[in-house]
Backbone of each chain as ProteinMPNN parsed JSONL, in Angstrom:
{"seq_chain_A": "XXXXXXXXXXXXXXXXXXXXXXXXXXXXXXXXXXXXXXXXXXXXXXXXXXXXXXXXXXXXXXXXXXXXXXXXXXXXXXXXXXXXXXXXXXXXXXXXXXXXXXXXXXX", "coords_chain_A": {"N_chain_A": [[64.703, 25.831, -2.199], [62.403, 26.039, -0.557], [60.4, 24.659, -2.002], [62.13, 22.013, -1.645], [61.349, 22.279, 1.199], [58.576, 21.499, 1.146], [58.259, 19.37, -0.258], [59.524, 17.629, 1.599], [58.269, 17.699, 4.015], [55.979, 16.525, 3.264], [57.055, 13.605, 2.51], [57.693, 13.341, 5.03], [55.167, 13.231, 6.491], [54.255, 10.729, 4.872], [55.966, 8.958, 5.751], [56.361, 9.13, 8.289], [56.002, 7.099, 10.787], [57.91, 4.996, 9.972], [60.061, 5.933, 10.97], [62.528, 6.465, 13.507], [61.795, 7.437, 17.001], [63.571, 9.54, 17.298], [64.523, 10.091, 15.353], [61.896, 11.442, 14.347], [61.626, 13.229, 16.368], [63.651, 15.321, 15.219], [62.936, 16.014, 12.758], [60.496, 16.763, 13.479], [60.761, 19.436, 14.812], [62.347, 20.644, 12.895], [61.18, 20.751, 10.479], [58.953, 21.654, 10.654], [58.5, 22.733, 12.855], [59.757, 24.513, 12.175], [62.69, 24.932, 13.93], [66.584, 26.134, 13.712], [69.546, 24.416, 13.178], [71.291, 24.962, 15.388], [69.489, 25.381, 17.545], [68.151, 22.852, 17.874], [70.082, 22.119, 18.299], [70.941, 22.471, 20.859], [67.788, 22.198, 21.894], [68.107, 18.919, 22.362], [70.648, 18.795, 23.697], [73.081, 17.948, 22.355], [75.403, 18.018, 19.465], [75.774, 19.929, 16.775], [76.705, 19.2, 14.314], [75.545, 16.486, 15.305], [72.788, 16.141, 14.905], [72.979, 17.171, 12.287], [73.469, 15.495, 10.614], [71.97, 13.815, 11.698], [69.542, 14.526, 9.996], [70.141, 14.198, 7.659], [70.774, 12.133, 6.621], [68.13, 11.022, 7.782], [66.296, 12.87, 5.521], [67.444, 11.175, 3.019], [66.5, 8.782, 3.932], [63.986, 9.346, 3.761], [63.163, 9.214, 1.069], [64.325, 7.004, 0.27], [62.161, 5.494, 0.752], [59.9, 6.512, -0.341], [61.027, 5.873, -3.066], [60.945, 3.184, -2.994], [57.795, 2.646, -2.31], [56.336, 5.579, -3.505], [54.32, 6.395, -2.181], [53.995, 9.469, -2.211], [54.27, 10.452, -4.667], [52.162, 8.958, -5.933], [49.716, 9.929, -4.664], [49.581, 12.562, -5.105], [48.923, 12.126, -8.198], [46.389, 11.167, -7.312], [44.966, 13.229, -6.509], [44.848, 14.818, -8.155], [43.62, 13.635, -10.099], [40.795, 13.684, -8.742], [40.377, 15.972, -8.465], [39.969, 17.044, -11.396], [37.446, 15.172, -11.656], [35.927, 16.084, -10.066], [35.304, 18.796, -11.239], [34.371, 17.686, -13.313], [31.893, 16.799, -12.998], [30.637, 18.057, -11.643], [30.035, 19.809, -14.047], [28.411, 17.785, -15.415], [29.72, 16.598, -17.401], [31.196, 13.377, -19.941], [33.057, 12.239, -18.975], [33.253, 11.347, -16.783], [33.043, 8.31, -15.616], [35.092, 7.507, -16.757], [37.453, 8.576, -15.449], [37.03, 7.645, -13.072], [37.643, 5.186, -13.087], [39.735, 4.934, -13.719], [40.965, 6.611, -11.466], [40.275, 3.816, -10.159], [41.797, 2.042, -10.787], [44.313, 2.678, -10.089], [45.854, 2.011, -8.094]], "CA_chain_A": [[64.638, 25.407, -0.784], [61.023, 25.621, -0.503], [60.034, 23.013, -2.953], [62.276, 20.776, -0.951], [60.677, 21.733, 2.693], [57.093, 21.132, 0.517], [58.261, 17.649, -0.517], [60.348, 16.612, 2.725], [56.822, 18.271, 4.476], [55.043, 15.553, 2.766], [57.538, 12.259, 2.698], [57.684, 12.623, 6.562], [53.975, 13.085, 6.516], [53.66, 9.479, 4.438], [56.68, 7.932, 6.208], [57.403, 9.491, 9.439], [55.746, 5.854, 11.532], [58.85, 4.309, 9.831], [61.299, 6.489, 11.515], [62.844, 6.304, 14.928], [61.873, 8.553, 17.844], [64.314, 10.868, 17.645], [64.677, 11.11, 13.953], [60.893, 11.716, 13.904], [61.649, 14.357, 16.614], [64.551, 16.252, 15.022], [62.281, 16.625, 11.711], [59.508, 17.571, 13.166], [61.717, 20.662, 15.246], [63.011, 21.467, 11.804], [60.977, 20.809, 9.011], [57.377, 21.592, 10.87], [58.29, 24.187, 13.969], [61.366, 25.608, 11.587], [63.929, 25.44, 14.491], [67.658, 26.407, 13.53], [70.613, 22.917, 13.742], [71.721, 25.141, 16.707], [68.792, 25.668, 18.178], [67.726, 21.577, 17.971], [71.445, 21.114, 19.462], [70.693, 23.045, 22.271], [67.338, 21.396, 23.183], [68.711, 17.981, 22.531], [72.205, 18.766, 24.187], [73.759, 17.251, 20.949], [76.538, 18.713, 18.914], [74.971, 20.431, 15.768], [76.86, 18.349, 13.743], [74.878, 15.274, 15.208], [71.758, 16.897, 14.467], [72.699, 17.534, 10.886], [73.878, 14.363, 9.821], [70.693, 12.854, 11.481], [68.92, 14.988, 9.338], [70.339, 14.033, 6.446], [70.011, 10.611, 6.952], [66.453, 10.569, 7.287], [66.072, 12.731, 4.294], [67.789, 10.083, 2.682], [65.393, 7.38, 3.895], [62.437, 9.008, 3.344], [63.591, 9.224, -0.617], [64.58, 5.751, -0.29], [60.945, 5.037, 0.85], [58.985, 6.795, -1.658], [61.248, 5.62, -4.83], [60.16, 1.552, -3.086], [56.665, 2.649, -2.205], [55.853, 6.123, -4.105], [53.275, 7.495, -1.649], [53.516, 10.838, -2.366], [53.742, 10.353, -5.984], [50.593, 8.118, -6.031], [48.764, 10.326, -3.648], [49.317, 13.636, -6.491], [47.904, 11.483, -8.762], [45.013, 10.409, -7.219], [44.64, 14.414, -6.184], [44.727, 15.55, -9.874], [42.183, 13.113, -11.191], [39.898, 13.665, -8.362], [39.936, 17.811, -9.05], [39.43, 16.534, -12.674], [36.466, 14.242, -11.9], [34.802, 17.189, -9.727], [34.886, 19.418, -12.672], [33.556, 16.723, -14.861], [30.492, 15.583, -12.254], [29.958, 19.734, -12.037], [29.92, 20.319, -15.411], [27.448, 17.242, -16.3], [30.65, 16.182, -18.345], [30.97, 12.552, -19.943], [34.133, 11.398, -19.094], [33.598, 11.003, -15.216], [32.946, 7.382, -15.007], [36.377, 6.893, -17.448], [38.483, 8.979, -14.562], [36.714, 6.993, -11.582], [38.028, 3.384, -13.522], [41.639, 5.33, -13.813], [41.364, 5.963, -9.871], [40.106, 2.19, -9.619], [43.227, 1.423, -11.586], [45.749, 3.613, -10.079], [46.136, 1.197, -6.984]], "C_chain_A": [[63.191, 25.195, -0.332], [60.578, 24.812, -0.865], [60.907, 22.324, -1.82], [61.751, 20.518, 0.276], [59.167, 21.445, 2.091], [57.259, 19.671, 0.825], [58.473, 16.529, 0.587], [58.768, 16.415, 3.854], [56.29, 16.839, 4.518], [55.872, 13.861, 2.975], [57.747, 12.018, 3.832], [56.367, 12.186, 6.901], [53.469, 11.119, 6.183], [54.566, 8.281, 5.196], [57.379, 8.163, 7.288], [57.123, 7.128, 10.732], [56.898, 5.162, 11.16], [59.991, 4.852, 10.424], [61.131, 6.124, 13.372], [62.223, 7.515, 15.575], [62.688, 9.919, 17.801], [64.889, 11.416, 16.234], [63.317, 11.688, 13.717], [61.236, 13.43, 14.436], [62.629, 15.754, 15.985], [63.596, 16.873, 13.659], [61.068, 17.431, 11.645], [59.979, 19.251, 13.899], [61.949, 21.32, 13.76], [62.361, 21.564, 10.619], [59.43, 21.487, 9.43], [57.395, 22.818, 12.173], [59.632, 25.354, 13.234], [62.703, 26.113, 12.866], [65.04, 25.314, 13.533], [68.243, 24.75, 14.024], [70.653, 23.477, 14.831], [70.416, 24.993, 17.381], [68.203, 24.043, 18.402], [68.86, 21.423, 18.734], [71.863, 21.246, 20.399], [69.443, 22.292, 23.132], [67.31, 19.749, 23.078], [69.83, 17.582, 23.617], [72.87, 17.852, 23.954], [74.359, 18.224, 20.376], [75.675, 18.635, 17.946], [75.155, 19.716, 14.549], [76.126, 16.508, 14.036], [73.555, 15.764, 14.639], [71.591, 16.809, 13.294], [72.725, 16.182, 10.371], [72.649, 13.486, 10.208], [69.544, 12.814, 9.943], [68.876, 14.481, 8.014], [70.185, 12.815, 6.029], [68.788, 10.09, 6.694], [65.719, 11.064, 6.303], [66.394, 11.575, 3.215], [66.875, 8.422, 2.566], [64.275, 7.503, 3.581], [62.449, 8.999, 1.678], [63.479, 7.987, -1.007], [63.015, 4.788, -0.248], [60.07, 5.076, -0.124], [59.883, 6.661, -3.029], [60.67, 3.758, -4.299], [59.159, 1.886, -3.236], [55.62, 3.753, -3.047], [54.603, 6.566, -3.899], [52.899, 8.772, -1.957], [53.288, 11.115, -3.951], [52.423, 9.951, -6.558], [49.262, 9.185, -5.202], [48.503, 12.125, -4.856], [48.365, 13.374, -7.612], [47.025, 11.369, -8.612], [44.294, 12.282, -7.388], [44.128, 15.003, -7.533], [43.437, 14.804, -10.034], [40.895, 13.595, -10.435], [39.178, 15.286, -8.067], [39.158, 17.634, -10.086], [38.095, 16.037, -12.325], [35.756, 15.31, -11.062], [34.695, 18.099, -10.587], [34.28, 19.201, -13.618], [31.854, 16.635, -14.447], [30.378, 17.043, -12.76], [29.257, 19.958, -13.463], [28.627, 19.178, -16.333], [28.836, 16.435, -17.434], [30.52, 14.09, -18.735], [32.123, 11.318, -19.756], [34.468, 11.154, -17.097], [33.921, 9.649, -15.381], [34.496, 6.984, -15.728], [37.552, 7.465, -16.072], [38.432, 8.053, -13.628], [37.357, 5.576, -12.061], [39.967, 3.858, -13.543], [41.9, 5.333, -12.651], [41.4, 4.611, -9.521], [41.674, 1.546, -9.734], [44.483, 1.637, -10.749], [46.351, 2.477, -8.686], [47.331, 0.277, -6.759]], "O_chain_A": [[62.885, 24.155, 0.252], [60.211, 23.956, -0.06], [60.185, 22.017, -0.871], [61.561, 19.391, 0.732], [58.48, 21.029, 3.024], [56.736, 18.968, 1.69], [58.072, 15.371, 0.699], [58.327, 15.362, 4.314], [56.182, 16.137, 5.523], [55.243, 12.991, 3.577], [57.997, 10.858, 4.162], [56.171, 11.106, 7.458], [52.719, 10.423, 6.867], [54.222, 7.105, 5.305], [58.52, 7.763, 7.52], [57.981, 6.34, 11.13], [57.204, 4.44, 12.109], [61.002, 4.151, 10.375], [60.22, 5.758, 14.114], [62.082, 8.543, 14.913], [62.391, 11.04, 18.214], [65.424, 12.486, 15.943], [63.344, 12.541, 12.829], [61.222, 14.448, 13.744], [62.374, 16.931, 16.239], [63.524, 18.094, 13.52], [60.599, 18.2, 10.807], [59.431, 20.227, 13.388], [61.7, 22.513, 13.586], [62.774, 22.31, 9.731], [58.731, 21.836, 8.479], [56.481, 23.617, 12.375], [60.147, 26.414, 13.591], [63.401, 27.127, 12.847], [64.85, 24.587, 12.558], [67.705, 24.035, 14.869], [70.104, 22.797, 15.699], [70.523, 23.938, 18.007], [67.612, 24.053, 19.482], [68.828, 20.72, 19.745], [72.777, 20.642, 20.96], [69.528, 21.881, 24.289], [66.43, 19.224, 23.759], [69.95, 16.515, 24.219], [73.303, 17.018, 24.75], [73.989, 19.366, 20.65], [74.861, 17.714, 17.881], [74.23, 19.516, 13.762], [76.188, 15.581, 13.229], [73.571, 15.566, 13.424], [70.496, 16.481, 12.836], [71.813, 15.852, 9.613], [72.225, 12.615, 9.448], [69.042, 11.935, 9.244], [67.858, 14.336, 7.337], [69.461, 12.504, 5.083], [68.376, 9.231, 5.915], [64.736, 10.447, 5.892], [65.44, 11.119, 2.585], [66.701, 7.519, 1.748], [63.495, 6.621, 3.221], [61.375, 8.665, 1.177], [62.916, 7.591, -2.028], [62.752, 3.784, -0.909], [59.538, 4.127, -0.699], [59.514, 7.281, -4.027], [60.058, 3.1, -5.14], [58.861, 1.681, -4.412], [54.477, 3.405, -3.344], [53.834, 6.999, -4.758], [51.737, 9.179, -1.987], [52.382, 11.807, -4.416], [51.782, 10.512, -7.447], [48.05, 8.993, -5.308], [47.417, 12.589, -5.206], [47.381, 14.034, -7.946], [46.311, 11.388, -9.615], [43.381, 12.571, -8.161], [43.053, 15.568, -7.737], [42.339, 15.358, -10.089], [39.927, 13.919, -11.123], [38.07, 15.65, -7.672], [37.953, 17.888, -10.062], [37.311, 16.762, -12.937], [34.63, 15.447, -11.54], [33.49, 18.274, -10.766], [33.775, 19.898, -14.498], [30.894, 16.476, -15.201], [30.109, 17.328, -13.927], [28.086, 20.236, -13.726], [28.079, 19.454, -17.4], [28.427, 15.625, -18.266], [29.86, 13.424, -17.938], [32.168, 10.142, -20.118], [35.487, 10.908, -16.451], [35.138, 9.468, -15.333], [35.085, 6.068, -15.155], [38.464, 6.694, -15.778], [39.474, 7.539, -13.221], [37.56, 4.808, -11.121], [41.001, 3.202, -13.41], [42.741, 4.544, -12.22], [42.26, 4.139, -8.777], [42.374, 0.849, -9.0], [45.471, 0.902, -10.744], [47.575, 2.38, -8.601], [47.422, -0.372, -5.717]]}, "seq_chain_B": "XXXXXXXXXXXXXXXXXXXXXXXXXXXXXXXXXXXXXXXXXXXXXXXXXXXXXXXXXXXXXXXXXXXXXXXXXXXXXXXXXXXXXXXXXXXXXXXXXXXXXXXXXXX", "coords_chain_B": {"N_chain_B": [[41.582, -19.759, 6.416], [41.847, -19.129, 3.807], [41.084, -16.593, 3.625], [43.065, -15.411, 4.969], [45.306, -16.116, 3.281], [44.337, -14.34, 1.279], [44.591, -11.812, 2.12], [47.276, -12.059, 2.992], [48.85, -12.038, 0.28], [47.686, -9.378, -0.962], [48.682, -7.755, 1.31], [51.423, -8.361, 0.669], [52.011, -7.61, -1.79], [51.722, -4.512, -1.014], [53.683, -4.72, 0.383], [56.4, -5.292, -0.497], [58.268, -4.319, -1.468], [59.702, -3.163, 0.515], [60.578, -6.095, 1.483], [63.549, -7.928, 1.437], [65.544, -9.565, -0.86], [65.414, -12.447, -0.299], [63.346, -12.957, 1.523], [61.042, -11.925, -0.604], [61.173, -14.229, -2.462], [60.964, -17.014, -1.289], [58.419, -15.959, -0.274], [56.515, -15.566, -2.556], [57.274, -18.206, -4.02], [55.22, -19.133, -1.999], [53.051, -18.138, -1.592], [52.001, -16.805, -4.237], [53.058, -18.464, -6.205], [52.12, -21.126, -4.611], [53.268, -22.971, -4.027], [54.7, -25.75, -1.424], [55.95, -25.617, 1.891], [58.192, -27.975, 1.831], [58.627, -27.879, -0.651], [60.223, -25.54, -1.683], [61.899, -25.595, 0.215], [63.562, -27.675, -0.605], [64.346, -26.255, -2.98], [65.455, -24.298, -2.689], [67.667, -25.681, -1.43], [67.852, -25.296, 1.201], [66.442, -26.135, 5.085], [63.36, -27.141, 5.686], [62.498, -26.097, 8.185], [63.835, -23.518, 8.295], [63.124, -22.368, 5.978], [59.981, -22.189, 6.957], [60.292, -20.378, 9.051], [61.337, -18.167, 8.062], [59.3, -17.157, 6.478], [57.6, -16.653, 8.563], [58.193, -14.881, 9.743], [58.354, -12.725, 8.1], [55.87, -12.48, 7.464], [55.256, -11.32, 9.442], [56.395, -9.174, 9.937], [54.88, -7.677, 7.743], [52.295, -7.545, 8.54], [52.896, -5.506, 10.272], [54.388, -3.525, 9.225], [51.792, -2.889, 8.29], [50.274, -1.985, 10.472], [51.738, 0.262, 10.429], [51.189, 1.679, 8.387], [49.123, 1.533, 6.922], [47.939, 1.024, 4.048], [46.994, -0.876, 3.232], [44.383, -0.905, 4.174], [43.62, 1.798, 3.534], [43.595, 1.575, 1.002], [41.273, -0.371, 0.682], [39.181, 1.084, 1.364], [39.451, 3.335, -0.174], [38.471, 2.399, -2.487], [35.878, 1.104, -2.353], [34.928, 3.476, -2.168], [34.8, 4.644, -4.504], [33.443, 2.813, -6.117], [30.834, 3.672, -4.633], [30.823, 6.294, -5.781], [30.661, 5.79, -8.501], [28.211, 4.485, -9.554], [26.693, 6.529, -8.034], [26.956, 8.38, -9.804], [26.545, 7.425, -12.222], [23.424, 7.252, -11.755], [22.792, 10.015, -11.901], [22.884, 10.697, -9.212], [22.776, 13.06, -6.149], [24.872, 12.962, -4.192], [27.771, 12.954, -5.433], [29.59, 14.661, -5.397], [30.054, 14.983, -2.788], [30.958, 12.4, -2.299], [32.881, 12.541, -3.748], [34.75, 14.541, -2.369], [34.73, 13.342, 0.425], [37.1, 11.314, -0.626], [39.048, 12.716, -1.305], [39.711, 13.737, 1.14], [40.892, 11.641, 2.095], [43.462, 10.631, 2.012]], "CA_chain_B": [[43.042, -20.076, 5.623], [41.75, -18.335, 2.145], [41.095, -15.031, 3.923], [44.808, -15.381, 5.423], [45.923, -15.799, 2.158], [44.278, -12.889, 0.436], [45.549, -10.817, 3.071], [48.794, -11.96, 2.788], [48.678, -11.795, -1.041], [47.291, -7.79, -0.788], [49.899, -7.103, 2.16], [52.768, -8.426, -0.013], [52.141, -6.298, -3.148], [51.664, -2.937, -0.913], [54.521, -4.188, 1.063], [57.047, -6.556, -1.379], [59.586, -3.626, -1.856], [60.836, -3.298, 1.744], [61.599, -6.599, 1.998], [64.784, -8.664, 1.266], [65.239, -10.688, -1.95], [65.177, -13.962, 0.139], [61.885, -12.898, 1.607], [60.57, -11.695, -1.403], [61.567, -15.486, -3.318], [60.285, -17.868, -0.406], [56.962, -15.436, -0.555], [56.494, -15.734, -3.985], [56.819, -19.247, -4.279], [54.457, -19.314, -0.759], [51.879, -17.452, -1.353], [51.9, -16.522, -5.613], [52.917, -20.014, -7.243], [51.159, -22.433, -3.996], [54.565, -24.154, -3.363], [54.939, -26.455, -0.419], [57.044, -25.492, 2.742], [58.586, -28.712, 1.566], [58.808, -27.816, -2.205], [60.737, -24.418, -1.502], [63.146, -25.586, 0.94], [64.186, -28.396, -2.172], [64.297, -25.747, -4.616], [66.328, -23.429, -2.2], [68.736, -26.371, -0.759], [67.14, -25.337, 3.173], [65.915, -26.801, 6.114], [62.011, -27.058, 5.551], [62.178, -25.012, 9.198], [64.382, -22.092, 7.72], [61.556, -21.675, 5.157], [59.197, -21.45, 7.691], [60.839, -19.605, 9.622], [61.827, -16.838, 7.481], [57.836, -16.913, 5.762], [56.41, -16.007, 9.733], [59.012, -14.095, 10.176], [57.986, -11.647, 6.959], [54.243, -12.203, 7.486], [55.039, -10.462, 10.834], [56.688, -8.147, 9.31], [53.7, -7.374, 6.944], [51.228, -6.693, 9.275], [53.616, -4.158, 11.222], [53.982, -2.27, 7.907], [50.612, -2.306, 7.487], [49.735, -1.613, 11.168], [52.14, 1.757, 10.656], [51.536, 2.634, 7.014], [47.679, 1.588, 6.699], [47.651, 0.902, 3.09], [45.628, -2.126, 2.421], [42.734, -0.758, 4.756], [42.852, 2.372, 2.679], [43.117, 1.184, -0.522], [39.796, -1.128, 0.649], [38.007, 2.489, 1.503], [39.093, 3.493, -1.658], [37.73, 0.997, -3.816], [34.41, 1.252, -1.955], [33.996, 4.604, -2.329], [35.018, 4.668, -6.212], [32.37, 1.985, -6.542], [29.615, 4.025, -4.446], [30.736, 7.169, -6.616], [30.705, 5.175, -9.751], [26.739, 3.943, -8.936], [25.796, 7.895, -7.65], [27.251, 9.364, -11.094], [25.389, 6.56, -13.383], [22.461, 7.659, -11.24], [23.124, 11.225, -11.285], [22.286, 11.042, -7.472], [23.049, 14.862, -6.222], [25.979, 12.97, -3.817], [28.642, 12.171, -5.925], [30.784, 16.103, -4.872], [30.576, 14.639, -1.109], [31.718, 11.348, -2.386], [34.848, 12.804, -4.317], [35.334, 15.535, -1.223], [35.36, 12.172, 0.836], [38.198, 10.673, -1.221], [40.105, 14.126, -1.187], [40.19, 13.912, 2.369], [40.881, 10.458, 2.753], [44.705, 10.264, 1.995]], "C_chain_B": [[43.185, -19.329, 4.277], [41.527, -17.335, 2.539], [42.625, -14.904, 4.405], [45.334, -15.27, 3.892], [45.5, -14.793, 1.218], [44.645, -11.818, 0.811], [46.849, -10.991, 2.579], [49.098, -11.379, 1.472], [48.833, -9.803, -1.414], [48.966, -7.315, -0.111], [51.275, -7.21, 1.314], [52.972, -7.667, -1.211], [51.673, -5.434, -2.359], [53.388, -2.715, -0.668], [56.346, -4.719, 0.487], [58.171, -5.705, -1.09], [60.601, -3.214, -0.756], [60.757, -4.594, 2.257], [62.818, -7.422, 1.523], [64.365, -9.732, 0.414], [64.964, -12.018, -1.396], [63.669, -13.674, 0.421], [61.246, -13.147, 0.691], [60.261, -13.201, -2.106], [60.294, -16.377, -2.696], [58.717, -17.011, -0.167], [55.862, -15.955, -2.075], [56.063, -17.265, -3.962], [55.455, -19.703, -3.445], [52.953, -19.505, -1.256], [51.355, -17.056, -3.19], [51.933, -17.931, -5.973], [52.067, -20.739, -5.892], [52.012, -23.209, -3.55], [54.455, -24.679, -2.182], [55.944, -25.655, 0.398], [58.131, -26.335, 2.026], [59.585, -28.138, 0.228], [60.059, -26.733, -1.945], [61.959, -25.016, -0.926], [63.999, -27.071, -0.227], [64.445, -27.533, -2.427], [65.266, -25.051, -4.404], [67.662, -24.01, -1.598], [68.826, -26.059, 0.703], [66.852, -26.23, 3.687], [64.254, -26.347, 5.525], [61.577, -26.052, 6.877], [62.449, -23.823, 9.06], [63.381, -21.684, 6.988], [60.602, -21.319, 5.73], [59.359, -20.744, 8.625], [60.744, -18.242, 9.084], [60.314, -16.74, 6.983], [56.99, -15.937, 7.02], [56.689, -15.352, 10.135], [58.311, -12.808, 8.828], [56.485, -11.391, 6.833], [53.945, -11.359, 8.418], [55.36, -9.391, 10.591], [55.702, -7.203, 8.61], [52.756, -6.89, 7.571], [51.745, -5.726, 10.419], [53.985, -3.626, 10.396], [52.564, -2.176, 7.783], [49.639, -1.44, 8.948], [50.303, 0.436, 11.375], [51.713, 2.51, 9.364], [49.762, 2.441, 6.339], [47.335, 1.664, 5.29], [47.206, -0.17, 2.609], [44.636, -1.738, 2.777], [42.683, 0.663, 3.813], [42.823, 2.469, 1.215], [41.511, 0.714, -0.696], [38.746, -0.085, 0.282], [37.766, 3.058, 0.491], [38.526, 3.173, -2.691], [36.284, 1.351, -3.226], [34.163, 2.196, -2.323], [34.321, 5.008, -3.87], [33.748, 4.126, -6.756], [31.084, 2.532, -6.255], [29.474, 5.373, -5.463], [30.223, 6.689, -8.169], [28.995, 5.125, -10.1], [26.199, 5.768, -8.929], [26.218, 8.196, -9.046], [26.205, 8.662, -12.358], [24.419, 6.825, -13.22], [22.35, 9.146, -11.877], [22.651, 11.337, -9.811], [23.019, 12.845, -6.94], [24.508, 14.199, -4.759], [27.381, 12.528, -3.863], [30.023, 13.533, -5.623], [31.214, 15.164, -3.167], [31.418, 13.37, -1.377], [33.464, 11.727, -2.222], [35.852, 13.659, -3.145], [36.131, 14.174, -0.251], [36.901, 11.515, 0.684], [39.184, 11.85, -1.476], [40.472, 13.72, 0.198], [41.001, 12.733, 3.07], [42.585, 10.218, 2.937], [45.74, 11.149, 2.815]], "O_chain_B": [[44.239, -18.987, 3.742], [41.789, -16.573, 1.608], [43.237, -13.962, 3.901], [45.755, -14.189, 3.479], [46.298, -14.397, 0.369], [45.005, -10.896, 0.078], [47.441, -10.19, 1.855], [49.596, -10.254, 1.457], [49.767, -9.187, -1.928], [49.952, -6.815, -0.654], [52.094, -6.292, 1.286], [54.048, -7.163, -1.536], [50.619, -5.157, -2.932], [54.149, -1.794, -0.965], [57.334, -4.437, 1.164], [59.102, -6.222, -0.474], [61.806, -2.99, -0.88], [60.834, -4.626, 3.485], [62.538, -7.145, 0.357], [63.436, -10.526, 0.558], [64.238, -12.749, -2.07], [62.813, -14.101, -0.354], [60.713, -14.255, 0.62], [59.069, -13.41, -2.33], [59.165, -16.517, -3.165], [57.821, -17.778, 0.185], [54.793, -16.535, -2.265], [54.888, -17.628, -3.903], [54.657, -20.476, -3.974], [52.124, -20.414, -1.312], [50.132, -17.061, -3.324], [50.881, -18.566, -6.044], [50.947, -20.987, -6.34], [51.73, -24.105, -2.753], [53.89, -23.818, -1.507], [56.787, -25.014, -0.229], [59.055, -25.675, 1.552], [60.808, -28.022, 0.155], [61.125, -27.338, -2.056], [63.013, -24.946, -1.557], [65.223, -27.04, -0.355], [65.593, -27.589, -1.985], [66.088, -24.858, -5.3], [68.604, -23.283, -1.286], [69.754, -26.494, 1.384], [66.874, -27.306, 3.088], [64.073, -25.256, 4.983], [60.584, -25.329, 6.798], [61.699, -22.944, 9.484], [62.744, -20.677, 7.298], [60.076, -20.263, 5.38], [58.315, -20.387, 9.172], [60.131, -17.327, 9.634], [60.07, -15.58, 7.313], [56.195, -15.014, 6.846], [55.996, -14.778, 10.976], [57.638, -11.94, 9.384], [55.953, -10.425, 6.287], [52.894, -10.723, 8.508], [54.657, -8.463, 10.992], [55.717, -6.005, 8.895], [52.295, -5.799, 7.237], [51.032, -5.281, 11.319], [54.037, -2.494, 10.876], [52.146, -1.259, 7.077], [48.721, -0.636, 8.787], [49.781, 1.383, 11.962], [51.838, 3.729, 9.245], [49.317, 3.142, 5.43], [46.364, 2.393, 5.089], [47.055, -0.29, 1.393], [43.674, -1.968, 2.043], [41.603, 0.753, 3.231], [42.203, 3.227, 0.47], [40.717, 1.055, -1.572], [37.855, -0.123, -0.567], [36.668, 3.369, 0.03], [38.175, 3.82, -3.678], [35.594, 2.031, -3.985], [33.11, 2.236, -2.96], [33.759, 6.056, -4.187], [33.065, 4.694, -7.608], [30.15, 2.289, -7.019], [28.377, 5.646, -5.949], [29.416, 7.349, -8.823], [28.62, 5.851, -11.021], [25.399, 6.175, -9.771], [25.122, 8.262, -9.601], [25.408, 9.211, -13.118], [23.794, 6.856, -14.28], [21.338, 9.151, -12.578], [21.96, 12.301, -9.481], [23.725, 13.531, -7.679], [25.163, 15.154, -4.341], [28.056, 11.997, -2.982], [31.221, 13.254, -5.661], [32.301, 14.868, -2.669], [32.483, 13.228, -0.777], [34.447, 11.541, -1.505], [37.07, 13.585, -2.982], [37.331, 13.933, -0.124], [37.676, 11.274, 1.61], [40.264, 11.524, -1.969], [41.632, 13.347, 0.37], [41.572, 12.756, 4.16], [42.977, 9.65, 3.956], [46.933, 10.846, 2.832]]}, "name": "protein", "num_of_chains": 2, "seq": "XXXXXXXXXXXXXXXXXXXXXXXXXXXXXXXXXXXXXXXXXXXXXXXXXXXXXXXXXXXXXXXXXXXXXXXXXXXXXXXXXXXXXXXXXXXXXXXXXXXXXXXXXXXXXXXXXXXXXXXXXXXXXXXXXXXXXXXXXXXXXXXXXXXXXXXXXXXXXXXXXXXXXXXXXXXXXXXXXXXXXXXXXXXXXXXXXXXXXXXXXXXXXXXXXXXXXX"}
């Protein structure tokens, strides 16, 4: 369950501007202030079952976003190499400028 | 007209995958092969207006993905600052950590 509020965390993060108003608001109530369905379907004054099924929904889309676009995947990536390439500069190492042409690449 | 089209070009490979195979086609031929309004709406059995239609219609589209999802302007940032890192490391200049911190923070 964690891993998934990590990931969902992050695919609203890269693709909430594509969501509606009120799916932005139900995710950020639940995935970012941790309210309860009831407790969103109280300060909505929406049945808990609307609530959920929004929810699920826009998990749904933001999945469908990042398997077209692959923001958050691409954005790990870049994260890794660019730990990597500060370890390398630190260290005097000789394989920086080969990481910095893999970021160039990764685009 | 050639900065419009490298834009477009850019915008359509960040943004190609949300939109609709027709888009996608009449782009393609547009803006990738050089085709004619003309040529396209032959090739497709259209109105030469449907083609342009649906082209200004998806270009509009394009820059309202890009005005919510900001991935051509920071790909650009990216690239720049790969290139000024690239330059400080060949150097050893002593700011190639702030660079990479930079590009940590950037996404």
């Amino acid at each position: 369950m964690l891993e998934k509020t990590t990931r969902m965390n992050y695919l609203f993060d890269f693709y909430q501007e594509l969501l509606t108003d009120k799916q932005r608001s139900y995710m950020e109530y639940y995935y970012l202030e941790d309210y309860s369905l009831g407790e969103i379907s109280e300060t909505f004054n929406v049945s808990r079952q609307a609530v959920y099924d929004n929810i699920k929904r826009t998990e749904t889309m933001l999945e469908e976003y990042e398997q077209k676009l692959d923001l958050y995947d691409r954005f790990e990536k870049r994260q890794r190499l660019l730990k990597q390439l500060k370890e390398s500069v630190q260290k005097g190492s000789d394989d920086a400028i080969e990481i910095i042409e893999t970021l160039e690449n990764l685009d």
